[in-house]
N, CA, C and O atoms as a printed pandas DataFrame, in Angstrom:
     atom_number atom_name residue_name chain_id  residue_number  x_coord  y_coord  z_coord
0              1         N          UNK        A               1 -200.558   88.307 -102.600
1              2        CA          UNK        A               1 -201.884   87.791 -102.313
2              3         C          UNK        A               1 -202.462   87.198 -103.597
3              4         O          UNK        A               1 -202.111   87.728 -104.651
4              5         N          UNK        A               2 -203.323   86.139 -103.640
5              6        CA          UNK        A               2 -203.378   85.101 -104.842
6              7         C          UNK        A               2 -205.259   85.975 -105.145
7              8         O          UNK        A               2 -206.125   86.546 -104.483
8              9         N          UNK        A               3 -205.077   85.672 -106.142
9             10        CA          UNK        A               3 -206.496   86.728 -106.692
10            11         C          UNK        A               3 -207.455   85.623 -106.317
11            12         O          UNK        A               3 -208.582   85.955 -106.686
12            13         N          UNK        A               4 -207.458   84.252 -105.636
13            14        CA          UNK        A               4 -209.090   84.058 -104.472
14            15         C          UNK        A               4 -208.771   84.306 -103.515
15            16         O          UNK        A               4 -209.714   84.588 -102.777
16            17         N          UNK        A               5 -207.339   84.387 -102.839
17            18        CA          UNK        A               5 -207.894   85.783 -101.414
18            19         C          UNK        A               5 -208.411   86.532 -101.884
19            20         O          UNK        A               5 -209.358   86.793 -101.142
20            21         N          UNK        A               6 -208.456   87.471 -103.183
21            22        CA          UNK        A               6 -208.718   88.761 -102.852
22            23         C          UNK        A               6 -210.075   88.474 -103.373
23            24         O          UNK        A               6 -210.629   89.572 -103.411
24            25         N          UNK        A               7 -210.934   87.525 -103.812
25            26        CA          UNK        A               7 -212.639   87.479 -104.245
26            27         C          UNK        A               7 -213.043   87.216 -102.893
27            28         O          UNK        A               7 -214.135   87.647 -102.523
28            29         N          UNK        A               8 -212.064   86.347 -101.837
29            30        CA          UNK        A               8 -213.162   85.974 -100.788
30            31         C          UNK        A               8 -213.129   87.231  -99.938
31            32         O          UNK        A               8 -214.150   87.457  -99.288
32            33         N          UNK        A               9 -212.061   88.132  -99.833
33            34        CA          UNK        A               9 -211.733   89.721  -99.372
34            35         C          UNK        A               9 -212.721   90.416  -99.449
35            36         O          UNK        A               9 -213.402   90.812  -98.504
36            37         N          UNK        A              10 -212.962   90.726 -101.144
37            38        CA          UNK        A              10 -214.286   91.282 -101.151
38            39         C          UNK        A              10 -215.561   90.707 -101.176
39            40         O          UNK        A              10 -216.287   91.507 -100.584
40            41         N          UNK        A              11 -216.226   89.738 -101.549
41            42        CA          UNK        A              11 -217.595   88.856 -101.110
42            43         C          UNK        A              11 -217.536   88.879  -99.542
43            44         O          UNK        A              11 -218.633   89.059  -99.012
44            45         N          UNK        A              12 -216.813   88.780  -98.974
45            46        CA          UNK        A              12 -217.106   88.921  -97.562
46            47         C          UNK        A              12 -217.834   90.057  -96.983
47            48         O          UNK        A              12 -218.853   89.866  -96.320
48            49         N          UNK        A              13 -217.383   91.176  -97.191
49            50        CA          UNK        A              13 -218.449   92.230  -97.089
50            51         C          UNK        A              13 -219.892   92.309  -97.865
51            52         O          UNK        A              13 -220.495   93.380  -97.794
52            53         N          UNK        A              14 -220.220   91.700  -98.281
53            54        CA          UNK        A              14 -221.459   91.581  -99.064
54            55         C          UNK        A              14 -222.503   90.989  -98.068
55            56         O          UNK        A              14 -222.047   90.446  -97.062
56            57         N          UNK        A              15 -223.816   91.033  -98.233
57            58        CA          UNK        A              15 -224.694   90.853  -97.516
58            59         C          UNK        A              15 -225.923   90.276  -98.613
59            60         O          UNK        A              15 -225.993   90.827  -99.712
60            61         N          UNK        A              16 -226.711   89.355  -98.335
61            62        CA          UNK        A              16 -227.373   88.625  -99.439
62            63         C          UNK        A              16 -228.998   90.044  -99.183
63            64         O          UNK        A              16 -229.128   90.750  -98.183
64            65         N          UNK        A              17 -229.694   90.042 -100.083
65            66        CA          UNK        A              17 -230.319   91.679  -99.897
66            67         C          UNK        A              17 -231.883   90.366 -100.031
67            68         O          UNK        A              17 -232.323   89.372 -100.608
68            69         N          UNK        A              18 -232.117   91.374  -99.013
69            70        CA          UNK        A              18 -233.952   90.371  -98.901
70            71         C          UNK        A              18 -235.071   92.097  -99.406
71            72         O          UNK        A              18 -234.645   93.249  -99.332
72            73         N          UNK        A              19 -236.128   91.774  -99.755
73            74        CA          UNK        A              19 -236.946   92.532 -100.194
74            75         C          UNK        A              19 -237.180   93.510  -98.875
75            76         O          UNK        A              19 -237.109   93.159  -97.697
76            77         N          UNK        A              20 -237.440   94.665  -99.326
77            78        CA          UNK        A              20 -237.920   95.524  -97.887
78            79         C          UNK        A              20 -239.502   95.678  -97.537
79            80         O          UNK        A              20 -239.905   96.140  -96.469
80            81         N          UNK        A              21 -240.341   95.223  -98.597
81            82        CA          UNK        A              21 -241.794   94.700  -98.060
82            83         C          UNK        A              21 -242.410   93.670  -98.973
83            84         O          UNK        A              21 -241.930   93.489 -100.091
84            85         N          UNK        A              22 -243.480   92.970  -98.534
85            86        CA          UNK        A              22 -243.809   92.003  -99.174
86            87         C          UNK        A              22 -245.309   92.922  -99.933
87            88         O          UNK        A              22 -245.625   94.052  -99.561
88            89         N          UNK        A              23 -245.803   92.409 -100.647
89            90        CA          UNK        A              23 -246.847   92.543 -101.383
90            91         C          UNK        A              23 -248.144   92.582 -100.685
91            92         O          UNK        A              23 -248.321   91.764  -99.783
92            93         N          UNK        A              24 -249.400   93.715 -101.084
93            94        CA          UNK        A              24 -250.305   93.851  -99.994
94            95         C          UNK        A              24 -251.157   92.377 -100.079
95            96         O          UNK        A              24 -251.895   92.096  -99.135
96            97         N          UNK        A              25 -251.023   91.328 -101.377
97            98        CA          UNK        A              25 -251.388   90.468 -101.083
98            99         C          UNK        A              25 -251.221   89.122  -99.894
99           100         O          UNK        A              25 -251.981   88.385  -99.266
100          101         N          UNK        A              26 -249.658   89.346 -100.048
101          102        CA          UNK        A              26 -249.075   87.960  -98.933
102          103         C          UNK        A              26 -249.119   88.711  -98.236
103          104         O          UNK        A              26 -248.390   88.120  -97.440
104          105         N          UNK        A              27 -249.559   90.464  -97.262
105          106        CA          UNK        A              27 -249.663   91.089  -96.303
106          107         C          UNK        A              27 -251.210   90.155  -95.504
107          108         O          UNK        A              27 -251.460   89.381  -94.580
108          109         N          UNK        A              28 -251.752   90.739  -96.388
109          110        CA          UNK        A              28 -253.168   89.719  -96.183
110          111         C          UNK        A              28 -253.614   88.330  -96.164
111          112         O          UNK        A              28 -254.508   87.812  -95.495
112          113         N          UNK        A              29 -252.976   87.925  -96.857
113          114        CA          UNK        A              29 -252.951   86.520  -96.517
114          115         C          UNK        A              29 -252.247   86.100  -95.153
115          116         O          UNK        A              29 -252.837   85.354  -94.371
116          117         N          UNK        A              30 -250.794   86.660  -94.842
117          118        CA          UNK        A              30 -250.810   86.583  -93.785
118          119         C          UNK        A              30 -251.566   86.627  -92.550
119          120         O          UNK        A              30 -251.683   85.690  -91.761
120          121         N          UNK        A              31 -252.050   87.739  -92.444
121          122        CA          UNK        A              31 -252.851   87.941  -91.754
122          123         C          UNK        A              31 -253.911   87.525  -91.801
123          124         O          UNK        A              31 -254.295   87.322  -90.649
124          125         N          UNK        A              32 -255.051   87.126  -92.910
125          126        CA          UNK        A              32 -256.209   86.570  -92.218
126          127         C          UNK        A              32 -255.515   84.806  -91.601
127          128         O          UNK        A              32 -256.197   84.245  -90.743
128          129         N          UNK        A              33 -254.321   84.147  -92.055
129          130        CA          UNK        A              33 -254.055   83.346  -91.956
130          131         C          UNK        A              33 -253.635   83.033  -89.821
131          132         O          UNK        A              33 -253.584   82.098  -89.022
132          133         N          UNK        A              34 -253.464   84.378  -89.845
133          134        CA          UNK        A              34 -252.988   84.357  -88.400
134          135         C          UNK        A              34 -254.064   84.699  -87.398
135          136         O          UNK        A              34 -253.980   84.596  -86.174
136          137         N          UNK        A              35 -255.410   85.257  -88.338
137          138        CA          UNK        A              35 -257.118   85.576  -87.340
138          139         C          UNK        A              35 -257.142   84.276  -87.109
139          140         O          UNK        A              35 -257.140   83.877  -85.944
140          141         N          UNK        A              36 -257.166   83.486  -88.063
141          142        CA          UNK        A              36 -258.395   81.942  -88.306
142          143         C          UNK        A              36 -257.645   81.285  -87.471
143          144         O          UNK        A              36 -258.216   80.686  -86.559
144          145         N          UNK        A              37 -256.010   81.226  -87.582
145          146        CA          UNK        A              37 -255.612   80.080  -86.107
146          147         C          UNK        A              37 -255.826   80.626  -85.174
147          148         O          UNK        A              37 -255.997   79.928  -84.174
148          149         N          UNK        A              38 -255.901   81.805  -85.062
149          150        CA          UNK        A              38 -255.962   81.906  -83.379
150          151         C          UNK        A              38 -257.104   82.533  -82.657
151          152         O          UNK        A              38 -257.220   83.081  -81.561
152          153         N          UNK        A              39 -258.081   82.204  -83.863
153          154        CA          UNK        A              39 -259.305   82.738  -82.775
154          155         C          UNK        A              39 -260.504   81.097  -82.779
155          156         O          UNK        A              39 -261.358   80.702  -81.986
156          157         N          UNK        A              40 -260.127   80.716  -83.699
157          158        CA          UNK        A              40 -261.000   79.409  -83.711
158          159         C          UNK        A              40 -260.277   78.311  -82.963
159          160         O          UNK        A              40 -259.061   78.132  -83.027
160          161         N          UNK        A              41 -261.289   77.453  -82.114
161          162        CA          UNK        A              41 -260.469   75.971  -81.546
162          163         C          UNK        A              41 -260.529   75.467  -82.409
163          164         O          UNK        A              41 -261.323   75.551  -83.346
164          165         N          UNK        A              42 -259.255   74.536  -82.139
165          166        CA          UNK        A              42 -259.122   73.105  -83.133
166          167         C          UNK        A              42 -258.414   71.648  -82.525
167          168         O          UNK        A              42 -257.357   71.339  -81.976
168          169         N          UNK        A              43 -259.162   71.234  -82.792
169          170        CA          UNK        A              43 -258.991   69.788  -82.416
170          171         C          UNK        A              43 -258.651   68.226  -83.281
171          172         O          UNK        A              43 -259.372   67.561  -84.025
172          173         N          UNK        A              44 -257.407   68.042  -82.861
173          174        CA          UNK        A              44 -257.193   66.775  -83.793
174          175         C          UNK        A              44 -258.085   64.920  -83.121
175          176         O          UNK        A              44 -257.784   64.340  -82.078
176          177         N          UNK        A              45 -258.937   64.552  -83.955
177          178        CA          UNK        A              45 -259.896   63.505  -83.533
178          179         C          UNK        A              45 -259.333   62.256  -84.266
179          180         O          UNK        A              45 -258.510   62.544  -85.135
180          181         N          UNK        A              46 -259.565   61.080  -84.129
181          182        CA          UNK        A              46 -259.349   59.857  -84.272
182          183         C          UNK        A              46 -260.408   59.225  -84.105
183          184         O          UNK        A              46 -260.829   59.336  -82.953
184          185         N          UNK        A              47 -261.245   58.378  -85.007
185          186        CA          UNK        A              47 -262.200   57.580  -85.519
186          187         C          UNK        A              47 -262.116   56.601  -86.182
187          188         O          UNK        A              47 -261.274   56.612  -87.079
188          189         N          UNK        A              48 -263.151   55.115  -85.941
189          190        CA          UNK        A              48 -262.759   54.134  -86.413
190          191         C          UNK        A              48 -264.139   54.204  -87.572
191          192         O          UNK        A              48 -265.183   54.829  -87.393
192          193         N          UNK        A              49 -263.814   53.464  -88.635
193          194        CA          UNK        A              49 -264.879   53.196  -89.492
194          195         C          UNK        A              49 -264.180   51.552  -90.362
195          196         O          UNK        A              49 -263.278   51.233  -91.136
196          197         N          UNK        A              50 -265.598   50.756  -89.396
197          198        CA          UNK        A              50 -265.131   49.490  -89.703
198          199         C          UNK        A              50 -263.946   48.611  -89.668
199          200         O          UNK        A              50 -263.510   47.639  -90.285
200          201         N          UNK        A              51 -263.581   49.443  -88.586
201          202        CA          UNK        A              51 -262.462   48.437  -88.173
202          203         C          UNK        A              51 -260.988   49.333  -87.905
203          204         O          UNK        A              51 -260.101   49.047  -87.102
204          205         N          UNK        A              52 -261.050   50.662  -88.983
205          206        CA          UNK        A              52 -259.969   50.648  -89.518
206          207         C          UNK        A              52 -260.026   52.043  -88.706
207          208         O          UNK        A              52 -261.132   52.457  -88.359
208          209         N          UNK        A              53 -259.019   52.679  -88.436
209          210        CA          UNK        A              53 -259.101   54.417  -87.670
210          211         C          UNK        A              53 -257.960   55.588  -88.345
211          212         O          UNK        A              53 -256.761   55.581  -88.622
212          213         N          UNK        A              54 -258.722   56.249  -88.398
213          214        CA          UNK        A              54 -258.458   57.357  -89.244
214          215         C          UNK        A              54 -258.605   58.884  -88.551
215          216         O          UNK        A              54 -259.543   59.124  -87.791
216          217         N          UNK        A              55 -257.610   59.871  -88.879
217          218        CA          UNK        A              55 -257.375   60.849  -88.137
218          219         C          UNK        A              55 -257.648   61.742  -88.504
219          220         O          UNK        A              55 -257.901   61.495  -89.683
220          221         N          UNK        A              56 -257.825   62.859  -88.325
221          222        CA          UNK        A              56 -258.327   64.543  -88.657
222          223         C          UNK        A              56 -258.507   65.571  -87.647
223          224         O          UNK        A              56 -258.861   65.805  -86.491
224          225         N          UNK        A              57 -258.121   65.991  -88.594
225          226        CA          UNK        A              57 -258.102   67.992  -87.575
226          227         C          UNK        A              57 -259.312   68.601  -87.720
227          228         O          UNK        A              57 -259.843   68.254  -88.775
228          229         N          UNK        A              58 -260.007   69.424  -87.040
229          230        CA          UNK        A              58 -261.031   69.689  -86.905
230          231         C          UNK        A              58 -261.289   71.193  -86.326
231          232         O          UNK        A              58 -261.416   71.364  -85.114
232          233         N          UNK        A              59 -261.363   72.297  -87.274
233          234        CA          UNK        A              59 -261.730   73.819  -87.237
234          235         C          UNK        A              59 -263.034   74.527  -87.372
235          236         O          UNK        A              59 -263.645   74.903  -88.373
236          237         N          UNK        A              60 -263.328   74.619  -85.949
237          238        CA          UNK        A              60 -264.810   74.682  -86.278
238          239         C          UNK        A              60 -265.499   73.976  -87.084
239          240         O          UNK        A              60 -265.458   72.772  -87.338
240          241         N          UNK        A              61 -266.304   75.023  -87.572
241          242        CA          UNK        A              61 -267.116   73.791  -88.623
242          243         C          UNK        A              61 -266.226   73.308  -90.280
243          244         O          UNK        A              61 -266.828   72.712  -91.173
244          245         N          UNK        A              62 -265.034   73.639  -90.364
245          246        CA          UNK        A              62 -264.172   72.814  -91.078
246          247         C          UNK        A              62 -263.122   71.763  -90.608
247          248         O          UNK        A              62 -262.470   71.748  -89.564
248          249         N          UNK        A              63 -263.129   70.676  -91.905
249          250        CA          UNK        A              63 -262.195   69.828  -90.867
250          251         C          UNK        A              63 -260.945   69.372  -92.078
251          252         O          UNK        A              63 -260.695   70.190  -92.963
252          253         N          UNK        A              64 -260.636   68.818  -92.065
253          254        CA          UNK        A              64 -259.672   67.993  -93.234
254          255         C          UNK        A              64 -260.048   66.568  -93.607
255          256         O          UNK        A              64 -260.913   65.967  -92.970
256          257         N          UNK        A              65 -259.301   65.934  -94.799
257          258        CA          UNK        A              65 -259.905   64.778  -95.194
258          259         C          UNK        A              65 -259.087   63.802  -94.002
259          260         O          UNK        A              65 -257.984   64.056  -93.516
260          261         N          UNK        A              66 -259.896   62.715  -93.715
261          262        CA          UNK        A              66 -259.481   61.256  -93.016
262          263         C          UNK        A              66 -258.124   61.322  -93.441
263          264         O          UNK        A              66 -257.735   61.384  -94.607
264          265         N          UNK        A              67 -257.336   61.302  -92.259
265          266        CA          UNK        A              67 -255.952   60.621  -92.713
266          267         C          UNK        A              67 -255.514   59.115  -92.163
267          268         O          UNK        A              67 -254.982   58.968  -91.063
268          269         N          UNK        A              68 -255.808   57.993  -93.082
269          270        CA          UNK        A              68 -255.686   56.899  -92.832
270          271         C          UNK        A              68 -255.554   55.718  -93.741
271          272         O          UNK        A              68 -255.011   55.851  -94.838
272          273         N          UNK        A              69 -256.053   54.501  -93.309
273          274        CA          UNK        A              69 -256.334   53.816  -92.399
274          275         C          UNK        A              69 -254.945   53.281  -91.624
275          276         O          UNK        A              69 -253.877   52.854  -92.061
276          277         N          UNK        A              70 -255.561   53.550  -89.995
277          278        CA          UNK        A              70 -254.730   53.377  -89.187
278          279         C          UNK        A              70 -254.568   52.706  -88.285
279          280         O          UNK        A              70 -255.157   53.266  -87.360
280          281         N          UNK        A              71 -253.891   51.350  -87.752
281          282        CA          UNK        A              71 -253.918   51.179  -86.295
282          283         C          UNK        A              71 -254.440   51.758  -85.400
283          284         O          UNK        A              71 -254.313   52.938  -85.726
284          285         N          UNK        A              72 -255.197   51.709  -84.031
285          286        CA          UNK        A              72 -255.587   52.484  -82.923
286          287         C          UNK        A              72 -254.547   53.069  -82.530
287          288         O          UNK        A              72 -254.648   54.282  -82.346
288          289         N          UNK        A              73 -253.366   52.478  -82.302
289          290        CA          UNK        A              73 -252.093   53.210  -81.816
290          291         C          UNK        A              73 -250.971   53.843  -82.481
291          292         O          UNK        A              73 -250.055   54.410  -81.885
292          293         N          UNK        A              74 -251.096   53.701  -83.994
293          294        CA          UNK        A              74 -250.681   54.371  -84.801
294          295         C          UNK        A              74 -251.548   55.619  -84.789
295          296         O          UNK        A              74 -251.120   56.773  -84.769
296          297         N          UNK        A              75 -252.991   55.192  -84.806
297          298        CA          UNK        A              75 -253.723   56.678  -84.955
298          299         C          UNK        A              75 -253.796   57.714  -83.711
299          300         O          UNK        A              75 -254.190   58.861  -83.920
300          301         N          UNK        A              76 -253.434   57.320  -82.494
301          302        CA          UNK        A              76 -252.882   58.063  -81.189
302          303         C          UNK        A              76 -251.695   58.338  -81.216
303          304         O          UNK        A              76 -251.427   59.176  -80.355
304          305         N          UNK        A              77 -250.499   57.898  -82.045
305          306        CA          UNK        A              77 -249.573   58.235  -82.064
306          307         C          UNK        A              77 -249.643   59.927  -83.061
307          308         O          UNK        A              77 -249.171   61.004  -82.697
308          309         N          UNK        A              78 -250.329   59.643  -84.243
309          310        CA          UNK        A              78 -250.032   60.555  -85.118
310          311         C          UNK        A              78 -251.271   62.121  -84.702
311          312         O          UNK        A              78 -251.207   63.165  -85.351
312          313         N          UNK        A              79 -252.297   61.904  -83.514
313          314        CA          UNK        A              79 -252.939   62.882  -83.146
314          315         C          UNK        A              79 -252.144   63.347  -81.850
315          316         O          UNK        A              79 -252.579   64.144  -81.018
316          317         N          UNK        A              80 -251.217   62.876  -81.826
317          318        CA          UNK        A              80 -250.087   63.721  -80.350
318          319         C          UNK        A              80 -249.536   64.033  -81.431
319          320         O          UNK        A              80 -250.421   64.816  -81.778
320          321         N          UNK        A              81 -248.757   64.080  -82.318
321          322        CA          UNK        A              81 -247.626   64.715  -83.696
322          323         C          UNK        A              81 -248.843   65.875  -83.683
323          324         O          UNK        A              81 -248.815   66.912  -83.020
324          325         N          UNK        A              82 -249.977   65.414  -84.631
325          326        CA          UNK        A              82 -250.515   66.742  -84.830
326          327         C          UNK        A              82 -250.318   67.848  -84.034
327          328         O          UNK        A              82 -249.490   68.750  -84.154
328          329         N          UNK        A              83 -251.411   67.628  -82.980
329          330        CA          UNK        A              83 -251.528   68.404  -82.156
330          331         C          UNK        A              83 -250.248   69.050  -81.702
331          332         O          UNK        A              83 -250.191   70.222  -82.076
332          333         N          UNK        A              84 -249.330   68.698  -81.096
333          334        CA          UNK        A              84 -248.025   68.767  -81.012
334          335         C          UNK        A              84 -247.463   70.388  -82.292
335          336         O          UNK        A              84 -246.920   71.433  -81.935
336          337         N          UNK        A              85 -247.841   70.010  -83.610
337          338        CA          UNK        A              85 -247.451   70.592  -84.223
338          339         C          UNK        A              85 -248.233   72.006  -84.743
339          340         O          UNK        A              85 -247.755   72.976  -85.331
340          341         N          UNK        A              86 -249.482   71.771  -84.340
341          342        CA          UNK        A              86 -250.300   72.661  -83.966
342          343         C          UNK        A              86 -250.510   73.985  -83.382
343          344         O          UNK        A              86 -250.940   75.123  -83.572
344          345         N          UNK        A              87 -249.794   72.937  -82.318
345          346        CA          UNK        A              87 -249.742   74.045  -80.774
346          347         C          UNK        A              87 -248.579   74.799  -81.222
347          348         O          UNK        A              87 -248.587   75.956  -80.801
348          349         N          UNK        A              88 -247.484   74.457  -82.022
349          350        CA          UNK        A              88 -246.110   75.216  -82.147
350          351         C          UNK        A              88 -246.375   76.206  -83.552
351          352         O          UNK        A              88 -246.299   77.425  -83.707
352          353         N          UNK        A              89 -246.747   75.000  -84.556
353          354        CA          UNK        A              89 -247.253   76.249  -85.583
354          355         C          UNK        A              89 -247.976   77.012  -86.054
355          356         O          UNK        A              89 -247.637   77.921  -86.811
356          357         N          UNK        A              90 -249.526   76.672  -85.539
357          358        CA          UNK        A              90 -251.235   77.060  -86.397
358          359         C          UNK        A              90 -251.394   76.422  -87.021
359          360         O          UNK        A              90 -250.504   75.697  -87.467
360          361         N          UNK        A              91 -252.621   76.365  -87.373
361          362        CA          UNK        A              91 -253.012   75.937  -88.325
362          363         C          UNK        A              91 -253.295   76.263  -89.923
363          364         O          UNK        A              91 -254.044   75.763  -90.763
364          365         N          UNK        A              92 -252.576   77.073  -89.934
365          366        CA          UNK        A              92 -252.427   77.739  -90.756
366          367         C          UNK        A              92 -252.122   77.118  -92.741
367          368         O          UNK        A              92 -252.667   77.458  -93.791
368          369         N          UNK        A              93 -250.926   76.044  -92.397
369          370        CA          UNK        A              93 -250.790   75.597  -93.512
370          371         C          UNK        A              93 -251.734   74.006  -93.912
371          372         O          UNK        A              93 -251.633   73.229  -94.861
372          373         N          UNK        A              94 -252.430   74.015  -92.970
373          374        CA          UNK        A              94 -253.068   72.676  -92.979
374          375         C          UNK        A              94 -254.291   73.222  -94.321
375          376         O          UNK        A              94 -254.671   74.367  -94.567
376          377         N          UNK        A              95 -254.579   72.230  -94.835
377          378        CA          UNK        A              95 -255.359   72.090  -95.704
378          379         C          UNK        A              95 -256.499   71.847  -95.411
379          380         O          UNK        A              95 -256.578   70.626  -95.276
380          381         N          UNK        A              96 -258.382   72.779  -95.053
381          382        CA          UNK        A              96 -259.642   72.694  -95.099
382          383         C          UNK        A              96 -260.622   72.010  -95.995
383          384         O          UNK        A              96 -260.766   72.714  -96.995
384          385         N          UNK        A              97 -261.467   70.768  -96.064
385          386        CA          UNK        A              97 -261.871   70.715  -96.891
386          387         C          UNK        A              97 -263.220   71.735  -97.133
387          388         O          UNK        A              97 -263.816   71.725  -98.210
């Protein structure tokens, strides 16, 4: 037997080792991260200003900055993505201004 059979022999039984708890900080962060999506509505809106239309998410009384300037149908295209991505992930990593 050639000595890399016998490294891949033994690395094979090995198992890559993940932490057994996370920190009471990212405990909490988690979690208030998982109150705020799912107890507040949110709504992704599309608005024109002067011509031009621009998109945003909208959390209660926080929202995010304009994401634009956009086509009308570029900017309906990219509030079905949002939303879309929304509904699957929270809102969680989105950015409040």
């Amino acid at each position: 037997m050639s000595t890399t059979q016998q490294e891949l022999e033994t690395t094979n039984g090995l198992r890559p080792v993940a932490p057994a708890h996370c920190s009471k900080i990212v405990q909490f962060a988690r979690e208030v991260a998982g109150e705020a999506s799912d107890e507040t509505p949110t709504s992704v809106e599309i608005f024109s200003d002067s011509g031009h239309w621009y998109c945003r998410v909208r959390r209660g009384d926080e929202k995010t900055r304009p994401m634009g300037p956009y086509t009308k149908q570029q900017a309906e295209r990219i509030q079905e993505t949002r939303r879309t991505l929304i509904a699957k992930r929270g809102t969680a990593q989105i950015m409040f201004e």
